[in-house]
Structures are given as structure tokens and as C-alpha cells.
C-alpha positions in Angstrom: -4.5 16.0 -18.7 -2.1 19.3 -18.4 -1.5 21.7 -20.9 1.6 23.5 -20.7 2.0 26.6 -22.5 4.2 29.8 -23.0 3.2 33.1 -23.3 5.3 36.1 -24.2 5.1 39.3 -22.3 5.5 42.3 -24.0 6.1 45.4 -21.7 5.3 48.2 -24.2 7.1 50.8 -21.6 10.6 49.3 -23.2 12.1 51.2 -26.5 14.7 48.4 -27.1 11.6 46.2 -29.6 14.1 44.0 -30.5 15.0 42.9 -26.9 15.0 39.8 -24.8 10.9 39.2 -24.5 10.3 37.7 -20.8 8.1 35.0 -21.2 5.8 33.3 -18.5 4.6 29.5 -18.3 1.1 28.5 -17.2 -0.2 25.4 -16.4 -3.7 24.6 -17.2 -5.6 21.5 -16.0 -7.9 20.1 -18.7 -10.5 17.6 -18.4 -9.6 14.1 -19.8 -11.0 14.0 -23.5 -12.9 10.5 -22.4 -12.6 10.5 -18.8 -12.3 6.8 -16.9 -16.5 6.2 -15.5 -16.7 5.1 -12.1 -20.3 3.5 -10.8 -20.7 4.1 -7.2 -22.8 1.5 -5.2 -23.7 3.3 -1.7 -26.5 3.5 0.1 -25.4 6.2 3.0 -25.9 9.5 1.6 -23.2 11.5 2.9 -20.4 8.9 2.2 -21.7 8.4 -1.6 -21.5 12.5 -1.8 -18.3 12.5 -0.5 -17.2 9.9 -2.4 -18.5 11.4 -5.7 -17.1 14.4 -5.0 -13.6 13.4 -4.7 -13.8 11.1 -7.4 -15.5 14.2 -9.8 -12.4 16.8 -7.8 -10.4 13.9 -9.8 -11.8 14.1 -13.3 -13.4 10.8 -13.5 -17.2 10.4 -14.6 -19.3 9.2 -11.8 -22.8 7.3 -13.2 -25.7 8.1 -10.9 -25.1 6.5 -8.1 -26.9 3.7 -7.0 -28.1 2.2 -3.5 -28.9 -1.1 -4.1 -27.2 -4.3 -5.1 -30.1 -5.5 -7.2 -29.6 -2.5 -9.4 -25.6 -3.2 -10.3 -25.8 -6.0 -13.0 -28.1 -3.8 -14.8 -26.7 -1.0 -14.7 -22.9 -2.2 -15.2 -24.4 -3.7 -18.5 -26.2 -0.9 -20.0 -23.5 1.8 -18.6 -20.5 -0.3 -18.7 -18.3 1.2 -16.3 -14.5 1.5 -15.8 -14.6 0.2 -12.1 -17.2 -0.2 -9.6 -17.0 0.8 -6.1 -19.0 -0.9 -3.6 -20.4 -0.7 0.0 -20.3 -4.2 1.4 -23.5 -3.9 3.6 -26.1 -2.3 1.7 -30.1 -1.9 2.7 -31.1 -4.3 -0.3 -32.5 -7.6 -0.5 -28.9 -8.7 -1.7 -25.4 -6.7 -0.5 -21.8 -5.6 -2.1 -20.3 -8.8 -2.0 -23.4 -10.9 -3.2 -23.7 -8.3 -5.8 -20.3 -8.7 -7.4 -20.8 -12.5 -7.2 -23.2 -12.0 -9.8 -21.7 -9.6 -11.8 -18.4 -11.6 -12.0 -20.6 -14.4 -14.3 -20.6 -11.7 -17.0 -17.8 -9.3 -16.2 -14.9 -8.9 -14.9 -15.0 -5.0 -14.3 -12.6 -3.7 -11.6 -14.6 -3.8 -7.7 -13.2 -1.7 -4.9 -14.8 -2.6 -1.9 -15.6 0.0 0.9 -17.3 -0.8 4.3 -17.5 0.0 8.3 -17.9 -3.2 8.9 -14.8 -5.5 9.3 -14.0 -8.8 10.2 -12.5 -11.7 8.5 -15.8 -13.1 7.5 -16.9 -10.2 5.8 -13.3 -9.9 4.2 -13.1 -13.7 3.8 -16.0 -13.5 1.4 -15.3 -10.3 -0.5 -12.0 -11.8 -1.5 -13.5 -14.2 -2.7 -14.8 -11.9 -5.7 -11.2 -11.3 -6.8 -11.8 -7.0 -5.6 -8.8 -4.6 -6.8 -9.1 -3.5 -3.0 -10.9 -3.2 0.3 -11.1 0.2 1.9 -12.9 0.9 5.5 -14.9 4.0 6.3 -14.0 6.6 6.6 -12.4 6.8 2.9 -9.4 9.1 3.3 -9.2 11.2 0.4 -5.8 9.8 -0.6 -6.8 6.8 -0.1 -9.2 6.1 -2.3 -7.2 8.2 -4.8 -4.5 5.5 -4.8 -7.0 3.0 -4.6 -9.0 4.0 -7.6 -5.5 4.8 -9.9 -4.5 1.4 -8.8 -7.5 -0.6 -9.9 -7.6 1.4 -13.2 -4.0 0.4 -14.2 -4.7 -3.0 -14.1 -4.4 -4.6 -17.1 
């Protein structure tokens, strides 16, 4: 949210008090009042702080980020999150894609897929689970931006 406001300037070196009073706008950024929560579902290090960090730099709460698919159903019915984001291959006994299969029997929660790994098999079965998008490492910062708005404006 922005917060526009003006401000009046008084310069107390002018005698004429009942002059024209420059004024000056500022812009202030404020944090959403109940920002949009975003679970992250990464098991590389690096790419989930990136990740977090650009999601945070864009005022959305990011729940503590998890590296395993096991832990998702759990956790996106305890937390219930605004949208998920999810690496397809992750180091668990079940990945991304498997993952969201499950979920999808008891929610329907917004998935954006992210992975290094492509090929129409791997894409062939993510689409599968109905995802607001598929993104391939590296995220570009825009990106994901546009991703993530566009997946939250779903109805």
C-alpha cells in the first residue's frame, strides 16, 4: 500500500505570513495491513533465500520455508497459505509435483512451479496439477514478480 501525503513548508525567513505556502508531496511505502502469505517449498538453500528475499523486498509474508514434499499437506493445512511455490525435484521421499497431487484432494491453493529440470515429461505431469505457472531456474526477479501477482489475482 502507498501513502501519499502533503506537507506544507514554512520558510520562516519570509515576512509576507500570509503568502503562498510551498508545499511538498512524499510518498511513503507501507506494509500491507494483512499481507498475501506465500509457502515456499525448496530444498536448495541459495535459491529458497533468494526467492524469500524477493518475495519479503515485495511485502508478502513468506512461512518458513520448507524442503520437503512430505511436509506441504501439513503445513498448507495448519498455515493455510495464499499460494504455494514449489521446486519440482526435491530430495524427499516424494517431489513438487507428487506433492501438489496430494494437496489438490483438499485444496485448491494457487501452485507455481519452479525447477532446473525441463522436459515435457516433467512439464507433462505438473500440468497435470492445474499450477498458476511454471518458472525455470534461475527465477528472474521480474519474473517471478509477475508470476506470483498473477496467481494471486486469480479468482
Amino acid at each position: 500500500m502507498r501513502l501519499i501525503f502533503s506537507q506544507d513548508i514554512l520558510d520562516l525567513g519570509d515576512a509576507r505570513i500570509g503568502g503562498p505556502t510551498p508545499r511538498s508531496v512524499h510518498e511513503v511505502s507501507m506494509p500491507e495491513a494483512n499481507p498475501k502469505t506465500i509457502l515456499l517449498v525448496e530444498d536448495e538453500s541459495i535459491s529458497a533465500l533468494e526467492m524469500r528475499e524477493t518475495l519479503e523486498g515485495l511485502g508478502y509474508e513468506v512461512l518458513p520455508v520448507l524442503a520437503s514434499g512430505d511436509e506441504v499437506l501439513g503445513s498448507v493445512l495448519s498455515r493455510r497459505p495464499d499460494l504455494i511455490i514449489m521446486d519440482i525435484h526435491l530430495k524427499s521421499y516424494i517431489d513438487g509435483v507428487d506433492a501438489v497431487s496430494r494437496l489438490r484432494m483438499v485444496s485448491q491453493v494457487p501452485v507455481i512451479y519452479v525447477t532446473a529440470y525441463t522436459g515435457e515429461g516433467v512439464e507433462s505431469r505438473a500440468r497435470g496439477t492445474s499450477p498458476a505457472d511454471y518458472l525455470e531456474k534461475p527465477v528472474e526477479e521480474s519474473r517471478l514478480k509477475a508470476s506470483v501477482e498473477k496467481a494471486l489475482a486469480r479468482p
